[in-house]
N, C-alpha and C positions, 0 to 999 in steps of 0.2 A: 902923716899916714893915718889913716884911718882901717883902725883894729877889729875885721869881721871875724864874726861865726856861722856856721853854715848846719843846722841841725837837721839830718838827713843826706850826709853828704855823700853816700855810697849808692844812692839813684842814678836813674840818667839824669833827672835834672840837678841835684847836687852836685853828681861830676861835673857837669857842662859848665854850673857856676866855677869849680875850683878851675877849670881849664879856661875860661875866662879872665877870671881875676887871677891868676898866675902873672897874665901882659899888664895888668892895671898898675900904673906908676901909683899911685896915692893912697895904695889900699897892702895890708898883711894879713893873709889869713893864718889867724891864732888860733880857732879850735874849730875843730869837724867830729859829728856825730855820728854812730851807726849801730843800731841796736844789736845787728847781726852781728859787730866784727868792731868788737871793743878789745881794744886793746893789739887790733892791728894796723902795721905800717897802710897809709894810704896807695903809696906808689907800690904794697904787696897784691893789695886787690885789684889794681890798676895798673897794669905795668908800664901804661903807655905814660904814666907818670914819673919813669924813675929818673934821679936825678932835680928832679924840681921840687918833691914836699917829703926829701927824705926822713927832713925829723920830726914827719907827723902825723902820729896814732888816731885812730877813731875811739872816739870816749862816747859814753853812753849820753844819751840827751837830759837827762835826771841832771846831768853834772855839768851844766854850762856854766860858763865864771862869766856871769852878766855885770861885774861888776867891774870886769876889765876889758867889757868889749865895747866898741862905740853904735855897732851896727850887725842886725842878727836875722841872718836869712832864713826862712823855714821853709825845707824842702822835706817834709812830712805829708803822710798817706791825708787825706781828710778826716777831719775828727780830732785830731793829734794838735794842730793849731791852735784852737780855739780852749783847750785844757791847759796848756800852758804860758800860755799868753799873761792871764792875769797876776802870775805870779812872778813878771820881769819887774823890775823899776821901769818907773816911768819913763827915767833920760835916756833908756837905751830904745835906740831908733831901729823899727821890725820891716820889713819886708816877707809876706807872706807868700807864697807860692800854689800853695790850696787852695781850695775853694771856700773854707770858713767864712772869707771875710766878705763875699766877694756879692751874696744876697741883702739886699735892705730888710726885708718882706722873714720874721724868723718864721712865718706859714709856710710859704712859698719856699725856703732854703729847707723846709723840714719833706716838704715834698718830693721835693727832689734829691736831695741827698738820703734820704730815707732816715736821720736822726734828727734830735731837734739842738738847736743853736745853745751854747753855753749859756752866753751869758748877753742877752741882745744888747746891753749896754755897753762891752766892751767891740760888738762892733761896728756902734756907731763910732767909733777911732778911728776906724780906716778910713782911708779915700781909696776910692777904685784907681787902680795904677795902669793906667792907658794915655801914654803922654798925649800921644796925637789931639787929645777932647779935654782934657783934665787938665794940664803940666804944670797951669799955676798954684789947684790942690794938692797935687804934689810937689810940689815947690815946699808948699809951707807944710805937710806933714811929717809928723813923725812915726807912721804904721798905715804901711801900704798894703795895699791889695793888689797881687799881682793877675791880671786876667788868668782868662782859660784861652789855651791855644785856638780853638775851633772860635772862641769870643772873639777873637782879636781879627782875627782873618773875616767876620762877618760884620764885625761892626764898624772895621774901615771900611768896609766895599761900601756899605748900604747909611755910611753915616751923612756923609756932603747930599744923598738923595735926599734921604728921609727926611734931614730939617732945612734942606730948601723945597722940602714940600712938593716934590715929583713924582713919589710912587703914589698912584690911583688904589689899588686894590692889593692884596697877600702879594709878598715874594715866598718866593719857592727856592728853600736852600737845600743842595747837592756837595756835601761836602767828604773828602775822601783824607783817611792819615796813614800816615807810617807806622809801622808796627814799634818802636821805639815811644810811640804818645803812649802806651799801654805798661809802658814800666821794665825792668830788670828783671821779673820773675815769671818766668810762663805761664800760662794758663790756656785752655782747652782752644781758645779763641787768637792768643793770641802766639804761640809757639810754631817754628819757621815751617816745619812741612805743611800744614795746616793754611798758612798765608799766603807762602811762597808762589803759588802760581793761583788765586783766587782773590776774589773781589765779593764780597757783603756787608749786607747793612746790619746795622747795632742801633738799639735805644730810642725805635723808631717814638716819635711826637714827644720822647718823656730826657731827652739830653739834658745833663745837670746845665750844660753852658749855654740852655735855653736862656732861663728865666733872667740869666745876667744880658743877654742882646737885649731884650727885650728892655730892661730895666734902663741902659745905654741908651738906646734910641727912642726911646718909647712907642716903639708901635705893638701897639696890640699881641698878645703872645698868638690869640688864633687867625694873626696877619699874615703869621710865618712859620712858614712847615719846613721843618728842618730837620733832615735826616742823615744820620753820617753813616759811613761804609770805611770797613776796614780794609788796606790797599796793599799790594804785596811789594809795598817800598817799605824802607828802615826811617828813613828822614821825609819828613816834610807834610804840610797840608795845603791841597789843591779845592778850593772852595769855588761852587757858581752859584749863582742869584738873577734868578728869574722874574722878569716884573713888568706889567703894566705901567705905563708913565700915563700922567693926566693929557699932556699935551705930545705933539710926536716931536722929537729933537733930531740935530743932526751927529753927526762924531765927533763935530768938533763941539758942539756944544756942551756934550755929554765929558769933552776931552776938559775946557774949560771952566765947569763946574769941579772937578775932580784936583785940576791946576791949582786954583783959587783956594781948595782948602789945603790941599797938600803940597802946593808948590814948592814951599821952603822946610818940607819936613826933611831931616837927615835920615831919615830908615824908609821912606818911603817912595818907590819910585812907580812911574806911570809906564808901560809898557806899549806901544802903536801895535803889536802884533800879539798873539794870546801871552801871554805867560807859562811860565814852565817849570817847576818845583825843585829841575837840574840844575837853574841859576839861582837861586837863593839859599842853598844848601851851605849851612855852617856858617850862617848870614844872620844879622840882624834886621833884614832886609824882609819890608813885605811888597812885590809886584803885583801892581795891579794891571788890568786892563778891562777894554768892553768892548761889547757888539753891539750894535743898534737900528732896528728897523722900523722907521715909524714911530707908534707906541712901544713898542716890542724892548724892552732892553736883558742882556746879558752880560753881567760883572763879573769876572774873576778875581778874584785873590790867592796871590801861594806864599808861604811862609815856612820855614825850618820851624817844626813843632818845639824841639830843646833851646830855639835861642829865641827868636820874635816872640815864640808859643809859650817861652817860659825864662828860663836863664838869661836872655840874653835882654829881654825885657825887663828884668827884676836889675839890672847891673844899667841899664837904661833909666829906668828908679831910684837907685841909687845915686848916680850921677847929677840928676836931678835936685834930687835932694841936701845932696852934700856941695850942692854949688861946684861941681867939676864941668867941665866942658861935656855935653851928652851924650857924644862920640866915643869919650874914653877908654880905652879897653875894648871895643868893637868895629871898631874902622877899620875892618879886614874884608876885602874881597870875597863873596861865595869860592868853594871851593870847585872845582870842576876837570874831569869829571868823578 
């Protein structure tokens, strides 16, 4: 068994880890943090939890027993990562959930997160945690980086393109979230009357989870204009990518390039007709699909923001790491509907 901690675990994406690893045969969770609600039951804040972690309190994040855990997930605000990191031992193996880790560039991570990097030495330690491009860096690390949900959903679409060298000129990203990518606490932007029946855009040309596509695939940051909008769903992101090819393809060829890299991925499936955000929901699962006319191509990506976009990728990492089969604990069906 393998003995985690979970510091931040009163999030969405905290909980979504403890209700994850709840089904994980190989895994215990020993301690859960929460600045707000120290020193209460989890399944108090949580009801949908009773009966599964009855005998376990939220402790402040100051007071993780790193010396008794094997593996320590951070589901902490941004900022919060990168301060306490250096103060773990070494053998205990991190999984990061922020964005701390996740810029090479401490310029470029200070620009767009609007503070500057701790400690740029401790993050060269990570490896970017996106198995599909990475899995044998993460194979052999010990402190992951776990993408950003909007990353993840764009840099599968446009990765089998861009480094078999297809896209001619910029793509153009249209990407849309659930009001749950924004967190457990409201704000003006993102509280239900507010969303519920409306559609806008946020953080036009300056998205933190630019610089990390960009940094993945290496194209150009002003190759790709990429705008998000906030969506009046709870789960999921619905991603399109607009592009010029060098040469004009046909479906299937575009279906075959896509084959070829993802064929044998276990979370990633190829869709013949659009994709839809209602089948991937409470999935580790990202559907892709495309359009194609000509030059002309159009990719989709949909993905569940708390499990692909976050939790369930980080547990995806884990598995990885720990030499478990990579399914483990996620080999559930989308829920629906």
């Amino acid at each position: 068994m393998v003995k985690v901690g979970i510091a931040g675990g009163s999030g969405y994406g905290g909980t979504e880890l403890i209700h994850i690893l709840l089904r994980h045969p190989h895994v215990d969770i020993a301690w859960v943090s929460s600045q707000q609600h120290v020193g209460k039951a989890v399944a108090e804040l949580y009801p949908h939890l009773r009966g599964f972690l009855d005998h376990l309190k939220f402790s402040a994040v100051q007071d993780v027993p790193a010396s008794s855990l094997d593996l320590l997930f951070l589901a902490l605000p941004h900022g919060h990562a990168m301060k306490m990191v250096p103060g773990l031992p070494d053998r205990l193996a991190v999984i990061d959930l922020s964005g701390d880790f996740r810029i090479s560039d401490p310029a470029v991570f200070e620009e767009y997160y609007g503070i500057p990097l701790e400690d740029p030495e401790v993050q060269k330690r990570f490896v970017y945690g996106l198995p599909e491009i990475n899995r044998e860096d993460v194979r052999r690390a010990r402190y992951v980086s776990n993408p950003g949900c909007f990353a993840t959903a764009t840099i599968l679409a446009l990765y089998p393109l861009v480094k078999g060298g297809w896209v001619e000129g910029p793509v153009f990203v249209d990407t849309k979230t659930g009001s749950s990518g924004a967190g457990n606490s409201p704000t003006a932007g993102t509280h239900h009357p507010r969303r519920t029946n409306s559609l806008f855009p946020y953080k036009p040309f300056r998205h933190q989870h630019l610089p990390e596509i960009v940094q993945a695939l290496g194209h150009p940051a002003n190759r790709v204009v990429f705008q998000t909008y906030s969506a009046p769903f709870v789960r999921g992101i619905f991603a399109s990518h607009y592009m010029t090819l060098r040469r004009p393809a046909s479906p299937e060829e575009v279906r075959g390039l896509f084959m070829d890299h993802y064929g044998s991925e276990p979370f990633i499936r190829w869709v013949a007709d659009k994709p839809d955000v209602n089948y991937v929901r409470h999935s580790n699962f990202t559907d892709i699909g495309a359009a194609v006319d000509g030059t002309y191509l159009i990719v989709w990506s949909v993905l569940d923001n708390l499990q692909k976009g976050a939790a369930g990728q980080a547990v995806q990492n884990m598995n990885i790491m720990c030499g478990f089969p990579e399914g483990t604990g996620l080999n559930l069906a989308p829920v629906h509907p």
